[in-house]
TORDOVO-575574 format. One record per residue (C-alpha): z, y, x. Coordinates in steps of 0.25 Angstrom, whole numbers, padded with zeros to 4 digits, always signed. Each point is the difference from the previous one (the first is absolute). Last residue first. Example, Ala and Ser with C-alpha at 12.3 -4.5 7.8 and 13.67 -1.06 7.14 Angstrom:
! residues 2
+0029-0004+0055 +0002-0014-0006 
END
This chain:
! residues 810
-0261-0115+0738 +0006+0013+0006 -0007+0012+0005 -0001+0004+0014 -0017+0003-0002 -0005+0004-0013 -0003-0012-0007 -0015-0001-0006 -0005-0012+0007 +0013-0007-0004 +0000+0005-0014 -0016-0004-0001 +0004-0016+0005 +0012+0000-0009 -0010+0005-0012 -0009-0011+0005 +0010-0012+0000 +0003+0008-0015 -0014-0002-0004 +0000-0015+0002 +0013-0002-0007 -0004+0010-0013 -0013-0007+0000 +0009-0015-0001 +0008+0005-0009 -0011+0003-0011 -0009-0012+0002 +0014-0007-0002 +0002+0007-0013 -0015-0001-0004 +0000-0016+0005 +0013-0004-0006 -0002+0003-0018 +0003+0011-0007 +0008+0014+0004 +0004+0008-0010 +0003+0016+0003 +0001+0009-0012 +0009+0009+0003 +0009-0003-0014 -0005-0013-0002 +0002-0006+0014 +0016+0008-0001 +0001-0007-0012 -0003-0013+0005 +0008+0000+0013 -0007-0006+0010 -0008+0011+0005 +0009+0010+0001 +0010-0007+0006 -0009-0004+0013 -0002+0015+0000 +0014+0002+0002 +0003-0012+0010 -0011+0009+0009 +0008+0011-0003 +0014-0005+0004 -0008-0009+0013 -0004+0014+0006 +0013+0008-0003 +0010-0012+0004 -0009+0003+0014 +0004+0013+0000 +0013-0004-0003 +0002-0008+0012 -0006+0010+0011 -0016-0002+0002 -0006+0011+0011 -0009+0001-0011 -0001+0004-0014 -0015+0007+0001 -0004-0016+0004 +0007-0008-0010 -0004+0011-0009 -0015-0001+0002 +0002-0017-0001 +0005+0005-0014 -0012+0006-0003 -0010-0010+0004 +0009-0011-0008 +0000+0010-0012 -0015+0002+0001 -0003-0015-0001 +0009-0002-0012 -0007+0011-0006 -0012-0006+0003 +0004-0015-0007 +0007+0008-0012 -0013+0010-0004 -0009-0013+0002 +0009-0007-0011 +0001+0011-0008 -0016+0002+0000 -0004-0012-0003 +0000-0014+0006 -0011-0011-0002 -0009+0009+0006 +0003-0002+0014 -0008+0011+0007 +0011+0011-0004 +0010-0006+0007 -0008-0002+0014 -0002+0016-0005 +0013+0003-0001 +0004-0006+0014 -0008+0008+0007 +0003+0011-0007 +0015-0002+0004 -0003-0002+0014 -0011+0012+0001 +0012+0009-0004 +0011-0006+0008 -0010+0001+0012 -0004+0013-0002 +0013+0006-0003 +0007-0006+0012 -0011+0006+0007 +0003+0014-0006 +0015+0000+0000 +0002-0004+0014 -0007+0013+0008 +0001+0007-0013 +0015+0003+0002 -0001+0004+0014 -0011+0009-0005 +0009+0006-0010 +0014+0002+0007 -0007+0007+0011 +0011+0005+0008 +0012-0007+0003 +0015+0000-0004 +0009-0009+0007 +0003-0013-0004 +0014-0002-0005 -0001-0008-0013 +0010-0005-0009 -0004-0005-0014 -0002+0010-0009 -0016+0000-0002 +0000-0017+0001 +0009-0002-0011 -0009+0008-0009 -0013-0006+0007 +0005-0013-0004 +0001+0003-0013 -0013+0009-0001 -0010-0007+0008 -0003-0016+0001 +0008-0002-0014 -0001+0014-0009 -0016+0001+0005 -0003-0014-0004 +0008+0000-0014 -0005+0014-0002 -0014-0003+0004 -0001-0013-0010 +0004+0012-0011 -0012+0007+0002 -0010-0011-0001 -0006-0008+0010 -0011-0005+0004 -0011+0010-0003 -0010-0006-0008 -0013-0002+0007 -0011+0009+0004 +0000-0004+0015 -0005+0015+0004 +0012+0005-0008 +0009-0011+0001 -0002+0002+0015 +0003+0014+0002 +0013-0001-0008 +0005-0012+0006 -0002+0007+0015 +0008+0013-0006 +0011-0008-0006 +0000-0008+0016 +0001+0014+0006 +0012+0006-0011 +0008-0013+0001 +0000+0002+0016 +0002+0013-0003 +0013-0005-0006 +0004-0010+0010 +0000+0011+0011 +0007+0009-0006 +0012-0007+0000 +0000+0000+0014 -0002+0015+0001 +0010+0002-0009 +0011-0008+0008 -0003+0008+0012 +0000+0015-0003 +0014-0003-0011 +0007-0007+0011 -0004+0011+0010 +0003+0009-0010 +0014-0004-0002 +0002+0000+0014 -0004+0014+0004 +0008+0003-0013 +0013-0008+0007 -0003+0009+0012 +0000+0012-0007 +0014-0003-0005 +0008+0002+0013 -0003+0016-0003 +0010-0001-0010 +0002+0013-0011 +0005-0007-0009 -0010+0004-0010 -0011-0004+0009 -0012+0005-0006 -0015-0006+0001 -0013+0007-0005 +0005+0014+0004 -0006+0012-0007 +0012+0001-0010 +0011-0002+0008 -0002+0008+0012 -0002+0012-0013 +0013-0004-0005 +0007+0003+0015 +0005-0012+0006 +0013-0008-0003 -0009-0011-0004 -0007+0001+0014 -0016+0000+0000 -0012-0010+0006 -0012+0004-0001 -0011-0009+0002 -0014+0003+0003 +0004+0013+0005 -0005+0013-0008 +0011+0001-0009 +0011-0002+0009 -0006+0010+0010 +0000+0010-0012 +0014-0003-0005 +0008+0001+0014 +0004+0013+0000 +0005-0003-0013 +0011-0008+0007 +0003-0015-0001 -0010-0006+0009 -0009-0012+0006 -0015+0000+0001 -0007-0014+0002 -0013+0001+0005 -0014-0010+0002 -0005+0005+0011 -0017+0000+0004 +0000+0013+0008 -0001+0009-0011 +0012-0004-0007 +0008+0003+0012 -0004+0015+0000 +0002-0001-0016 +0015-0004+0004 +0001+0013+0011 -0007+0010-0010 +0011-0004-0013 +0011+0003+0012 -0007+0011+0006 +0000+0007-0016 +0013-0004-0002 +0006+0006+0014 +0004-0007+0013 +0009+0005+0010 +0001-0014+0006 -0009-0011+0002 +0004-0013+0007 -0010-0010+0001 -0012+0002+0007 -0014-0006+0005 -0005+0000-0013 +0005+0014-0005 -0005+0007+0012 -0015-0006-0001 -0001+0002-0016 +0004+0015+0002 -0012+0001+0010 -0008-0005-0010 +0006+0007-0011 -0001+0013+0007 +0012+0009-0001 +0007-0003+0012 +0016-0003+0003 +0007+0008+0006 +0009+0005-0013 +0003-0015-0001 +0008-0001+0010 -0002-0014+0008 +0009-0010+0004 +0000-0008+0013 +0012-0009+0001 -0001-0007-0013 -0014-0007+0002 +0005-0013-0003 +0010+0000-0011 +0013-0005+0005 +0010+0006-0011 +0006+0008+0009 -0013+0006+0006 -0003+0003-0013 +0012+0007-0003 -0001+0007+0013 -0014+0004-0002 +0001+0007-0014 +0011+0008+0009 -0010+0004+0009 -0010+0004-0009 +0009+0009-0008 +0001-0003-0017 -0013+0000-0008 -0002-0015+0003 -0011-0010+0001 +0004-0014+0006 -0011-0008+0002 +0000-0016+0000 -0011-0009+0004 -0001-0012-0008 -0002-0012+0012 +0008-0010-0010 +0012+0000+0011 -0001+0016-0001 +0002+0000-0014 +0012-0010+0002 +0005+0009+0010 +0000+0012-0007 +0008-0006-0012 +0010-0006+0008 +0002+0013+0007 +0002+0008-0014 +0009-0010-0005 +0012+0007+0003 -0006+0015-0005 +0004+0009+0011 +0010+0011+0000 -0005+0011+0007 +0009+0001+0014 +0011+0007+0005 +0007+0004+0012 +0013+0006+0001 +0001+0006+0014 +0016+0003+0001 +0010+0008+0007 -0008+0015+0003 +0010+0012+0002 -0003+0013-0009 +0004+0013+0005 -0011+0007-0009 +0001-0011-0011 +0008+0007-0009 -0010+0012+0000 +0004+0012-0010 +0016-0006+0000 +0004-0007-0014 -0002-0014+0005 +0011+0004+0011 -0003+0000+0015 +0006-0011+0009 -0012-0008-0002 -0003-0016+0001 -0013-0004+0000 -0008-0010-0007 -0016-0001+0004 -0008-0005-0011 -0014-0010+0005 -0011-0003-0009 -0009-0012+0006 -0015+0000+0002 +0002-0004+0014 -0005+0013+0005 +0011+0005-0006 +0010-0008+0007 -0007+0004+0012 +0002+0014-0002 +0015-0004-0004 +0002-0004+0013 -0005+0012+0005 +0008+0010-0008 +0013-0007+0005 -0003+0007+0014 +0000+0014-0008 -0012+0010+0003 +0001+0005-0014 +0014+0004-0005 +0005-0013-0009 +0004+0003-0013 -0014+0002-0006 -0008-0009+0010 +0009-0011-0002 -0002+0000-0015 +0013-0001-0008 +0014-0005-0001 +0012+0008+0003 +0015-0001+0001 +0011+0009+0001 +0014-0004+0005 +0014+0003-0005 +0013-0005+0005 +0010-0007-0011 +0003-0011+0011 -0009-0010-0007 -0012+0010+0000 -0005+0009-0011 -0014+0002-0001 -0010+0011-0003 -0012-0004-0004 -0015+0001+0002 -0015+0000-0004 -0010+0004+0008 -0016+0006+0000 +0004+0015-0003 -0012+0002-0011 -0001-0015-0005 +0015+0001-0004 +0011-0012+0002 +0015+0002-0008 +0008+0009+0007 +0014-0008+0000 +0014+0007+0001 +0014-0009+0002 -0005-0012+0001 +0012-0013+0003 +0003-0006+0011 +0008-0012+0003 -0008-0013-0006 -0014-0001+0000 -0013+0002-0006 -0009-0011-0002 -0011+0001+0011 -0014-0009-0002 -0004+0004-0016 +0006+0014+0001 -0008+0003+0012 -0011-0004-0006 +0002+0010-0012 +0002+0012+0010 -0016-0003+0005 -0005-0003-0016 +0008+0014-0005 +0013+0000-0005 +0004+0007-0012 +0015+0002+0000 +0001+0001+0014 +0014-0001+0007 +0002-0015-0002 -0012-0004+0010 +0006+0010+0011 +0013-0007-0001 -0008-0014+0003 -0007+0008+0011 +0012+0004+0008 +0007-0015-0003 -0012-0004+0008 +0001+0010+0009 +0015-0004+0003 -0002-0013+0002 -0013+0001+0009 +0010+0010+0008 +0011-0013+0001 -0010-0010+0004 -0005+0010+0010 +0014+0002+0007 +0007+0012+0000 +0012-0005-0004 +0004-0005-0015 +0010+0009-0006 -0010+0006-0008 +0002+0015+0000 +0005-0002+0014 -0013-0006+0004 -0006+0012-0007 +0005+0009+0010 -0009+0014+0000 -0011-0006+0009 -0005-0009-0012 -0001-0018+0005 -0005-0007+0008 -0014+0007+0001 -0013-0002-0008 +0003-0010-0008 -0014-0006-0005 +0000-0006-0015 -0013-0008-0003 -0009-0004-0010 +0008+0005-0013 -0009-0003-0013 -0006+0010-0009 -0005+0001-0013 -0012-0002-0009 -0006-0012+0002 -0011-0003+0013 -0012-0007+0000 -0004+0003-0014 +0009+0014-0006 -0005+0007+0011 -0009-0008+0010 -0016+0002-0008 -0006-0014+0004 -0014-0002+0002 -0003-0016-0001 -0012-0003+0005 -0008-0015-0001 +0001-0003-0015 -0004-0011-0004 +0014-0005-0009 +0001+0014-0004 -0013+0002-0010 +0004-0015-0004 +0013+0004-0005 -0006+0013-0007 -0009-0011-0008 +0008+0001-0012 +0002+0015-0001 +0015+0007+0001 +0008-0010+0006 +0014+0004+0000 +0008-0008+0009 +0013-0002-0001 +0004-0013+0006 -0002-0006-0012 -0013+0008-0003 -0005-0004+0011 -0001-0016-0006 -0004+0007-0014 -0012+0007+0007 -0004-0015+0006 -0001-0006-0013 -0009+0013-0005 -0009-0002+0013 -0001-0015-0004 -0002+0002-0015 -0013+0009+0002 -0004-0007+0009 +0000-0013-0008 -0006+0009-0011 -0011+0004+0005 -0003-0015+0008 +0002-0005-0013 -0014+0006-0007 -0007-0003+0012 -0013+0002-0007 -0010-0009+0002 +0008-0011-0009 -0004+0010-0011 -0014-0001+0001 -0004-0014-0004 +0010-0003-0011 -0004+0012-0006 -0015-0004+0000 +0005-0013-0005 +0007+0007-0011 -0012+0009-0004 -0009-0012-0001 +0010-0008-0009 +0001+0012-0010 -0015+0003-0001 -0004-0015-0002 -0015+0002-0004 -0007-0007+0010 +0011-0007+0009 -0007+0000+0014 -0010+0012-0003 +0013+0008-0004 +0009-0003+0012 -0011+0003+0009 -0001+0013-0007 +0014+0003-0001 +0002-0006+0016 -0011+0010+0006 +0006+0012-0007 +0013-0004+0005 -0006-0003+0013 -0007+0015-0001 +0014+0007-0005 +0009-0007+0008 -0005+0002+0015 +0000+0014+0002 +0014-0002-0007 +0005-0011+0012 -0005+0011+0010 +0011+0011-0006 +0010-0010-0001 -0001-0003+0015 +0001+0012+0002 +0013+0003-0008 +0005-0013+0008 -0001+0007+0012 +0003+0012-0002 +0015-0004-0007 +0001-0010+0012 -0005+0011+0008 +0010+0011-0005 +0001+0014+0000 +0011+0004-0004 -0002+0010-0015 -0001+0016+0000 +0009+0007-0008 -0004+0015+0000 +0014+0008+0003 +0000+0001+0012 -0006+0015+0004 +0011+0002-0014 +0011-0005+0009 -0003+0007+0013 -0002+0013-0009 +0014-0002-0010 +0007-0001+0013 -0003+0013+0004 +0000+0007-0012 -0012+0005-0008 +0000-0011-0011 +0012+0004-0006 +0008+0011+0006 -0002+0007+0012 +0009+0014+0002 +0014-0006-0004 +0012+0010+0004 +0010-0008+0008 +0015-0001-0001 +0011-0005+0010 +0007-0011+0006 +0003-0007+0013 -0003-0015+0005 -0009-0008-0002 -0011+0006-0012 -0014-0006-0002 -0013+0001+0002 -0012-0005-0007 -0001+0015-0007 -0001+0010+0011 +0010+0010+0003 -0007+0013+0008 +0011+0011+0008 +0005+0011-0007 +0013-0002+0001 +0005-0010+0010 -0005-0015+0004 +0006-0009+0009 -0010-0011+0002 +0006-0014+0002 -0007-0009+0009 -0008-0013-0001 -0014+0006-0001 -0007-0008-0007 -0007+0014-0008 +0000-0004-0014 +0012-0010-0002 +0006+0005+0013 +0001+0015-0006 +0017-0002+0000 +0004+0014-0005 +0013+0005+0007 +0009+0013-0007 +0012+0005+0007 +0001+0010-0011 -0012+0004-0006 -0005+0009-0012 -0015+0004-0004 -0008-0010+0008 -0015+0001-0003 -0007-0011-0008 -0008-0012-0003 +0005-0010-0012 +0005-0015-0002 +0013+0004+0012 +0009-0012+0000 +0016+0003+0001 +0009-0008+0009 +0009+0011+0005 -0003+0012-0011 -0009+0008-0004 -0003+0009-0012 -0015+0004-0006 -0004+0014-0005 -0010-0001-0008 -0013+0008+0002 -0011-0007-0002 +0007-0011-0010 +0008-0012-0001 +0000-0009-0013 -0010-0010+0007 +0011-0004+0010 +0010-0003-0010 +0012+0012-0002 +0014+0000+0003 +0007+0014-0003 +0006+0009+0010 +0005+0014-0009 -0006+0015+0002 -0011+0000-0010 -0006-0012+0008 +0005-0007+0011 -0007-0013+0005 +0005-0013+0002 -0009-0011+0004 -0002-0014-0007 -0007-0009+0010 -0007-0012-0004 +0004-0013+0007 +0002-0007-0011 -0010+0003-0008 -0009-0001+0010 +0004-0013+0003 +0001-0007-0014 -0017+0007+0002 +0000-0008+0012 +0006-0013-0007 -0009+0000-0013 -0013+0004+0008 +0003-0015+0007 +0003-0007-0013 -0014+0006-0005 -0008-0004+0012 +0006-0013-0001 -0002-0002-0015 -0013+0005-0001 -0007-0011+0012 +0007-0010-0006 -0005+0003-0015 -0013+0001+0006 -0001-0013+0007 +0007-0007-0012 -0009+0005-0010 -0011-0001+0005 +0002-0015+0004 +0000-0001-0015 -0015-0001+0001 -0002-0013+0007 +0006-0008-0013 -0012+0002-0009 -0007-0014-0001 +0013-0004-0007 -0001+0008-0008 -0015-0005-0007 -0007+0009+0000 -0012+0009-0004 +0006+0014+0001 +0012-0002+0007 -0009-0006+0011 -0007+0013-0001 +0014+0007+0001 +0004-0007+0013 -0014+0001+0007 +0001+0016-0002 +0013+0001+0004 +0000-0008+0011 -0012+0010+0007 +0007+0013-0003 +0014-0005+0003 -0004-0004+0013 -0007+0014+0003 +0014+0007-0004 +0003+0010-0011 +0014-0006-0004 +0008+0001+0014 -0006+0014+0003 +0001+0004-0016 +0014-0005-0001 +0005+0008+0012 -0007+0013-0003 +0006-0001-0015 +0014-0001+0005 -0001+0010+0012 +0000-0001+0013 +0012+0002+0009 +0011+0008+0001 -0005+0012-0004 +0008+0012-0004 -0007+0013-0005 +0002+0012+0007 +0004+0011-0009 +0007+0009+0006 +0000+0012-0007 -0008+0012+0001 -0009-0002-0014 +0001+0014-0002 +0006-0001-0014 +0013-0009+0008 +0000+0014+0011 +0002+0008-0014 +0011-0011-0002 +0007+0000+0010 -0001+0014+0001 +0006+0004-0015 +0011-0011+0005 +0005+0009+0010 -0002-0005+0015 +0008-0002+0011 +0014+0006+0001 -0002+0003+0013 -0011+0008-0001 -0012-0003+0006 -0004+0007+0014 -0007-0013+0003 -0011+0001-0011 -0005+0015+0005 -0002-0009+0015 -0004-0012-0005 -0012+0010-0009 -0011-0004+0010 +0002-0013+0000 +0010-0009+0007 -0002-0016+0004 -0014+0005+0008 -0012-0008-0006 -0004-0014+0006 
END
């Protein structure tokens, strides 16, 4: 990464203050120094529509859809709007999600002003220049590098790119970089980065390739694909010509067959169901504001085994809270029992210190994150007033007031850091040591006799009160940390902030390891070595972007799959290159744009319901995918013996429809959203292939089995033969779904007997006979064809028995 200032921040700092003239502005327009980052959100339009268009499966349908097109009928054709429907969902999520990030951007995009010809006018980020001089105020993001030209009490919070926790205070000349932002103070700077040069801008554009989660389902089903083409084009070669010899001259009748025989061996539906169960399960997060980015994103952190998270802005929120208020004595020397009219018990001086510190609260105008806690716990109180205040500044490390008591006696009143106010060697310094080590903030107050006006007010300064603070943690952080740790996900928490106060929080949220954090500027450069540190530890502080990025592929190497949490551009590089990043809606844009899951309401108790919603996404594909490799094995085993049999092919395109639609599609719709809480597993495709392929095979031989007992009866003909194995084929299949649908709960088995009653429909029905084709005659074909089924469905039981992983329910 480059230095923030360039060689002519120095010259650039010493601008006017007026800013430029317009003749500058726009001699530094002709230049091209302008800042001219492009926002990304997201992908773009075209990207997202030629990832989800230009797809294997569509390849393969496509071509089968438009040759039956060709020859016809319709009704032979209805497999290929499947395309339709599993692009258009895959388009319309990835759009709605670039919609809300780039409503986001907007949103959030910061519109500075900067003073030119003399006079402050509000300009957008890409109309600033090299050169400009920008103006601060409380509250105010910095988009450009540069050097401070004016200050007064001016404090940068540097936590989005740096973690670090604390205000910097920042006087003329000193570096500003963009990512920051203002909290208290105000001032002016000169800009000596602007477009792609500054800070920010680097880490973002280092980010900026999008890069898809890696999925196994995804994977999975892409390599099955991927065999199922090696093995299209010679069946289908095979099939045309058995075809041809079988029905001489019928061209049309030869090519529909063929189609009929390949596409049952792709798992056209599988495709789609998946698709339609990660996009069901992005609108379930999406009402408890989650935004998720890609489909399989909730799949990427459902098996993850590391969560590294960055504490600003995720364990903790901004803000203080008031751990502890410690009286130091019974009350000031000089008589403040008599002040209060209440002795000099220690009820009565924790009275008057927190009427103390309610007064104090009133006196600032702009309080800081410390002052601000003391609002929120100590109202002020009634019988004195503030006569002189000095608000609170990083340089002299107090605030304070001057008080007038009930008796019209005047008392001064200080609060700051105890090792400012207190001369060193001070027994109260010891117990705020401890403190510290604790990862707590600790402010003295002290009464003074001396005025705010004198050099030192604090130079006779009595110590009353340790106010002890701590960061403000996230409520649900704990939760959250303990239900990673119940699922055995090892959690890291990787912070730019001090390693001893990382530790605090951690240890106060219960994550095992708390108590023995490590600096980051210790750790080695080796990534095996690195790899071994960050394995056996949890708390990391003093981290910087690059160790963070180094830290989550250290993990990587060693077999994790990780999860990288943050709001900050500090973060954008490790959230990048960690299997899933996971960024805060008030983060920076650049958080934003590389993460494949946003939570707009900034709730860390979301990644659980994620973790779950994967899960049940994981599980209920990998059930469903089971009946349709099962369809793809026994299409394959029809195929090949049509071949070498040189017969017709059974069935015709619209007869695998009906069967696919009955045994797989439907229920495999229900069955891809019902609920499911296995954990995730590795190997998704030879688990699947462990059932699929001798279910296949016995479905397969089953059904031509029956075919050719059909086909020796020559008083039937081809419909008739077609109805008796088709019949025999559905029974298998069903049996298949009784088995992929178990444990059994009441509307799982209304699944089974619905389907079963639907193919019972389709052959009684006489339009529905004539429109697929089915007509059964006579008892001994039908009843040949139910008895195979049974016979071959004692086996199918026999093979899932065999073939059960062990602990699975029957």
């Amino acid at each position: 990464m480059t230095s923030p200032a360039g060689p002519a921040a120095a010259d650039l700092a010493t601008a006017a203050p007026t800013g430029l003239t317009g003749a500058e502005v726009a001699e530094r327009v002709a230049r091209g120094e302008v800042n001219d980052v492009p926002v990304r959100s997201s992908r773009s339009t075209t990207e997202i529509v030629r990832a989800n268009v230009l797809t294997r499966f569509n390849a393969i349908i496509g071509c089968l859809f438009a040759v039956i097109v060709v020859v016809g009928p319709l009704q032979d054709s209805l497999f290929g709007f499947i395309i339709v429907a599993n692009t258009g969902i895959g388009i319309v999520q990835e759009l709605r999600a670039k919609r809300t990030l780039d409503n986001l951007a907007v949103v959030g995009e910061a519109h500075p002003r900067v003073r030119r010809d003399g006079r402050s006018v509000e300009l957008t980020n890409a109309e600033i220049v090299l050169g400009d001089l920008v103006e601060l105020g409380s509250g105010d993001r910095i988009t450009v590098d540069g050097q401070v030209s004016e200050a007064e009490g001016l404090e940068i919070d540097e936590s989005l790119l740096t973690g670090e926790a604390d205000p910097v205070h920042k006087q003329v000349g000193d570096p500003i970089l963009s990512g920051s932002f203002v909290v208290a103070g105000s001032g002016s700077f000169t800009t000596t980065r602007v477009g792609r040069e500054a800070y920010a801008a680097q880490l973002a554009e280092e980010a900026s390739r999008f890069t898809l989660v890696s999925s196994e389902l995804r994977s999975g089903i892409d390599t099955i694909l991927r065999y199922i083409t090696w093995l299209l084009i010679p069946t289908a070669i095979g099939l045309i010509l058995s075809q041809l010899y079988v029905n001489k001259q019928d061209v049309p009748e030869a090519v529909r067959r063929m189609v009929a025989g390949i596409v049952p061996m792709v798992p056209e539906g599988l495709v789609l169901l998946t698709s339609m169960a990660f996009a069901i399960g992005v609108v379930r997060l999406g009402r408890r504001q989650c935004l998720v980015q890609e489909l399989p994103a909730i799949e990427g952190l459902a098996r993850v085994d590391t969560v590294c998270l960055d504490k600003t802005g995720t364990l903790t929120e901004g803000g203080m809270d008031i751990a502890e208020l410690r009286v130091l004595s019974s009350g000031p020397e000089d008589g403040s029992s008599e002040e209060d009219g209440s002795g000099a018990g220690a009820d009565a001086d924790r009275a008057l210190v927190e009427q103390v510190l309610g007064l104090l609260g009133t006196a600032d105008a702009r309080p800081n994150a410390s002052l601000q806690a003391i609002i929120d716990a100590y109202p002020p109180g009634q019988g004195r007033r503030v006569l002189q205040a000095a608000p609170f500044s990083s340089a002299r490390k107090w605030s304070g007031a001057t008080l007038q008591g009930p008796d019209g006696e005047d008392a001064t009143w200080l609060l700051g850091a105890p090792d400012v106010l207190l001369p060193a060697g001070h027994p109260a310094l010891a117990e705020v040591d401890q403190l510290g080590a604790q990862g707590l903030r600790v402010l003295l107050l002290g009464r003074s006799s001396t005025s705010l006006d004198a050099p030192d007010p604090a130079l006779d300064l009595a110590p009353v009160a340790l106010v002890v603070l701590r960061q403000r943690l996230r409520p649900d952080a704990g939760q959250t940390l303990a239900f990673f740790a119940q699922q055995n996900v090892s959690a890291k928490v990787i912070s730019g902030d001090n390693a001893v106060s990382v530790g605090a929080v951690a240890a106060t949220l219960g994550l095992p390891g708390a108590d023995d954090p490590v600096d980051a500027r210790t750790l080695p450069t080796d990534p095996e070595l690195l790899a071994d540190v960050v394995e056996q530890h949890s708390v990391f502080g003093r981290v910087t972007p690059q160790q963070k990025r180094d830290m989550v592929g250290a993990l990587q190497s060693r077999g994790h799959h990780v999860a990288m949490t943050g709001d900050g551009v500090n973060d954008v590089l490790a959230l990048k290159d960690a299997d899933i990043g996971v960024a805060m809606g008030a983060g920076s844009e650049a958080t934003r744009a590389v993460a494949q899951i946003v939570l707009l309401d900034n709730s860390f108790s979301t990644l659980p319901l994620v973790v779950a919603e994967g899960r049940r996404v994981i599980g209920n594909i990998e059930r469903v995918a089971n009946l349709f490799l099962v369809k793809t094995v026994y299409s394959v085993l029809l195929a090949l013996a049509v071949i070498i049999c040189r017969v017709p092919y059974p069935f015709l395109p619209r007869h695998s429809t009906v069967l696919s639609a009955l045994t797989i599609g439907i229920p495999g719709f229900f069955l891809a959203l019902a609920p499911n809480n296995e954990r995730a597993r590795e190997g998704f495709v030879r688990r699947v292939l462990r059932f699929a392929i001798p279910a296949g095979l016995i479905a397969g031989t089953a059904s031509f089995t029956c075919y050719l007992l059909a086909r020796a009866d020559h008083a039937t003909g081809q419909v008739a033969d077609t109805s008796s194995t088709t019949v025999t084929l559905f029974l298998v299949a069903l049996w298949v779904l009784a088995i992929i649908a178990r444990p059994y709960t009441w509307w799982r088995v209304v699944l089974v007997i619905g389907m079963a009653a639907g193919f019972g429909i389709v052959l009684v029905v006489p339009w529905l006979q004539d429109f697929f084709q089915l007509d059964l005659h006579g008892y001994r074909d039908p009843w040949t064809a139910v008895g195979i089924a049974l016979v071959a469905g004692l086996v199918l039981e026999l093979a899932w028995r065999l073939m059960r992983p062990t602990g699975e329910q029957a």
